[in-house]
C-alpha positions in Angstrom: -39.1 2.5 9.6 -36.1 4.4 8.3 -37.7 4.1 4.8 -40.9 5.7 6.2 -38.8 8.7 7.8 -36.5 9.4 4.9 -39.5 9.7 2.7 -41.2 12.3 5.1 -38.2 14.6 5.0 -38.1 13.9 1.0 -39.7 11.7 -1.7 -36.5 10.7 -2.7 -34.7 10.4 0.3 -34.8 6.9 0.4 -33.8 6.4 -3.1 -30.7 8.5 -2.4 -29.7 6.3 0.5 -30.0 3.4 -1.5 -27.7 5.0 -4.5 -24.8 5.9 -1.9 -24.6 2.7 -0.2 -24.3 0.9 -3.5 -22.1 2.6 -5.1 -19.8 3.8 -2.5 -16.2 1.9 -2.8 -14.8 3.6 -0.1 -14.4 2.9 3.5 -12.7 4.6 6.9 -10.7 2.3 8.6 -9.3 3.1 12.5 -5.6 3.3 12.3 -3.4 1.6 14.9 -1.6 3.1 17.9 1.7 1.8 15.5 0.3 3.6 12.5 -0.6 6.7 14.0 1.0 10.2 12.7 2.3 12.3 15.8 2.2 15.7 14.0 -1.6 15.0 14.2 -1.4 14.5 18.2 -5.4 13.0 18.4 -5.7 9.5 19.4 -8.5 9.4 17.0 -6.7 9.2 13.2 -8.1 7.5 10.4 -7.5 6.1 6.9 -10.3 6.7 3.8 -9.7 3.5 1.7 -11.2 4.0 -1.6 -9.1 1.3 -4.1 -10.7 -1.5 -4.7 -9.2 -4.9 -2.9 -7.2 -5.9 -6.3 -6.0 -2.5 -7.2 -4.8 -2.3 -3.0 -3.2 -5.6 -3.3 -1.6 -4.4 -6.6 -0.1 -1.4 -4.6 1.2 -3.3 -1.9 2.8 -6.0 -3.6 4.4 -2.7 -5.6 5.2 -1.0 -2.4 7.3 -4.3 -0.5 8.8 -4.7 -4.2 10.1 -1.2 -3.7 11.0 -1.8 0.1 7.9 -0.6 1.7 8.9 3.1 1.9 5.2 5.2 1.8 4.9 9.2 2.1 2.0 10.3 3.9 0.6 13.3 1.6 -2.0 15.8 1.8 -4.4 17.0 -0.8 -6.1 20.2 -0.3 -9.1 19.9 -2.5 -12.4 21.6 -2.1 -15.2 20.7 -0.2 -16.9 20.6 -3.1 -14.8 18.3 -5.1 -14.4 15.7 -2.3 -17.7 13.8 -3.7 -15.8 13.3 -7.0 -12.7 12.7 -5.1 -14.0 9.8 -3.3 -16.5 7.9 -5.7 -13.3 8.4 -8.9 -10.4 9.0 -7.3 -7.9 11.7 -8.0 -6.5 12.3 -11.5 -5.0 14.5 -14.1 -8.0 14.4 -16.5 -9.5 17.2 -16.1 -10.0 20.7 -17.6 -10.1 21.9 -13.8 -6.5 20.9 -12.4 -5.3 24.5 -11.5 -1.9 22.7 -9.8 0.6 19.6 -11.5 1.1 18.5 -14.8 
């Protein structure tokens, strides 16, 4: 059925849904009460988790090697480079970084 309804709004519709679900490597993940930021004051604050499980692991075994001490940063990218964002991560590659070295 939702095949059927995706390809009355577009031929490719389906097709597209199919390409984002697999090849999406991110995922949003509830925080805890414990993990929560108060600055934010919303009871409803969440983490985008786009490493894949080895390179996470990696990063915490780093992080308790280094005593566990995280900054919470924000990036203030475009709408319109989120996509890129997301499916490659952020990085310094690119003829477009306006900010950083």
């Amino acid at each position: 059925q939702l095949k059927r309804r995706l390809q009355e709004r577009h031929s490719h519709g389906f097709l597209v849904l199919q390409w984002v679900i697999s090849s999406n490597r991110s995922h949003i993940v509830r925080l805890s009460v414990e993990r929560h930021l108060p600055s934010m004051r919303t009871p409803h604050q969440f983490l985008l988790v786009t490493a894949a499980p080895v390179k996470q692991q990696e990063f915490s075994d780093l992080k308790a090697k280094c005593g566990g001490n995280t900054v919470f940063a924000w990036h203030g990218s475009p709408v319109d480079n989120w996509h890129s964002i997301l499916r490659r991560g952020l990085t310094k590659d690119t003829k477009y970084l306006l900010n950083g070295n």
